[in-house]
N, C-alpha and C positions, 0 to 999 in steps of 0.2 A: 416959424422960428427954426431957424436954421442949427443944428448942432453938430459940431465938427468934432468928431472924436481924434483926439490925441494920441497917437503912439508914443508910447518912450520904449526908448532902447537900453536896453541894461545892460550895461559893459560884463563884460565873463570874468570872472573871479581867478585871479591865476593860481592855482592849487597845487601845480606842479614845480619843484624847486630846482634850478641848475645844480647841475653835478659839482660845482666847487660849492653853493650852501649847502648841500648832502655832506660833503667832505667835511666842511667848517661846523657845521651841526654835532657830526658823530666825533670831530675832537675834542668838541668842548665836552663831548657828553665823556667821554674817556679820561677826559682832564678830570671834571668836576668830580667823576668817580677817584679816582686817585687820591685827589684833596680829601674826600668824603671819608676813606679810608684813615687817611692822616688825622682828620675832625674826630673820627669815634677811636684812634690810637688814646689820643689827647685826653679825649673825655674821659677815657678807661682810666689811665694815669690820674685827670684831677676827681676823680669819683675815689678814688683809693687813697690817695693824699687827702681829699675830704675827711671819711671816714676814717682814717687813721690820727685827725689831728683836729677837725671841728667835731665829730660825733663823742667824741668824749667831754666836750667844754659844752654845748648847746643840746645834744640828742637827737636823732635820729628826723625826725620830723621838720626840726627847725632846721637843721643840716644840709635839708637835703630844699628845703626852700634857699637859703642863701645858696645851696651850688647852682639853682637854674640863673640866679646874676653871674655870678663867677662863672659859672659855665659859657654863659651871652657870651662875658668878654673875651672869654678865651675863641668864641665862634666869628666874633666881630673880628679879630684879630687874624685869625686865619684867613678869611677871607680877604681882608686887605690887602696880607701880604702874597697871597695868590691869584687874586681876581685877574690880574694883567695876563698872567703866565695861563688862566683855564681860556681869555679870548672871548668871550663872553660881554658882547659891548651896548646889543638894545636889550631894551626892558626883556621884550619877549626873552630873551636867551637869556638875561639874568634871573628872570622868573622861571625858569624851566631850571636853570642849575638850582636853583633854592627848593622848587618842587621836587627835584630829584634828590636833592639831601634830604627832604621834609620826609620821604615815602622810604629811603634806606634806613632815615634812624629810626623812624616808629616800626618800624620790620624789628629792625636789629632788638629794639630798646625790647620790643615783647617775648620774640625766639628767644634772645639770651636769659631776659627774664625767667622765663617759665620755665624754658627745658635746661638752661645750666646752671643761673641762679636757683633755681626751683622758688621761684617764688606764686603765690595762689594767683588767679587771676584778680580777686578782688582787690589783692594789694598794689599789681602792677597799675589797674583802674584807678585807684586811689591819687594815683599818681597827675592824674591827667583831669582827677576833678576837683575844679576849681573852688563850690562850695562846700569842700570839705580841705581846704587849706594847698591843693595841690597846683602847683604852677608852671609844671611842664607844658602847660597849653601855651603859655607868656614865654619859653623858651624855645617852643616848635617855633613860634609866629617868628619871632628873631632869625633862628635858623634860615626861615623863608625867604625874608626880607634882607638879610646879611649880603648876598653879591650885590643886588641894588645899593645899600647902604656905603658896601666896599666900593664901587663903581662911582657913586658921589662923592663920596670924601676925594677918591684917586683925581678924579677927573678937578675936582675945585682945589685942587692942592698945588697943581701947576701954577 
């Protein structure tokens, strides 16, 4: 019985990027930084408009579950109106801009929490866990997916 062994050849991975997607890479990443900026401006504003005008009609709690919707939309929005201008056109790069806001705001959301709000860690926690009524997990995931989502609507709008 004759057995003939088979070589396969496996094509080499190209790993290394032309110097224009280096270029197109680090503007988007400069862009999406900018928007991201512009995103936690906003937030700041309807987190304060929240609290000034739903935490006295619903409390604190419930308040602050209706701002991760009212917050989505205000992040949906954003992105729609900027996704063209960050460049940002496959999945990959719209996933990488969503990961790169998802890893600013949870930065931002905790620093500011703790050391200027002063608020405990277990409260900021609170935030984030879901079986204890907290829905920022539903509003990171938004966050994430928001240029993809911007990118679809843009793109099936034509």
């Amino acid at each position: 019985m004759d057995i003939q062994k088979k070589s396969f050849r496996i094509s080499p991975v190209r790993w290394a990027m032309s110097d224009a997607e280096v270029a197109d890479g680090r503007r988007i990443l400069r862009r999406s930084l900018a928007i991201w900026i512009g995103l936690i401006v906003a937030e700041i504003f309807h987190g304060l408009m929240r609290a000034m005008v739903l935490v006295p009609v619903v409390g604190e709690f419930r308040s602050n579950q209706i701002g991760v919707f009212s917050g989505s939309a205000i992040i949906l929005a954003i992105a729609f109106i900027t996704i063209r201008w960050i460049g940002a056109k496959r999945p990959f790069e719209l996933l990488m801009v969503g990961l790169n806001w998802l890893v600013l705001t949870v930065t931002f959301e905790v620093l500011f929490g703790r050391f200027v709000a002063g608020l405990s860690w277990e409260r900021i926690a609170a935030a984030y866990d879901i079986t204890k009524g907290g829905l920022m997990p539903l509003g990171l995931l938004v966050l994430l997916i928001s240029p993809m989502i911007a990118c679809e609507l843009r793109t099936h709008r034509r």
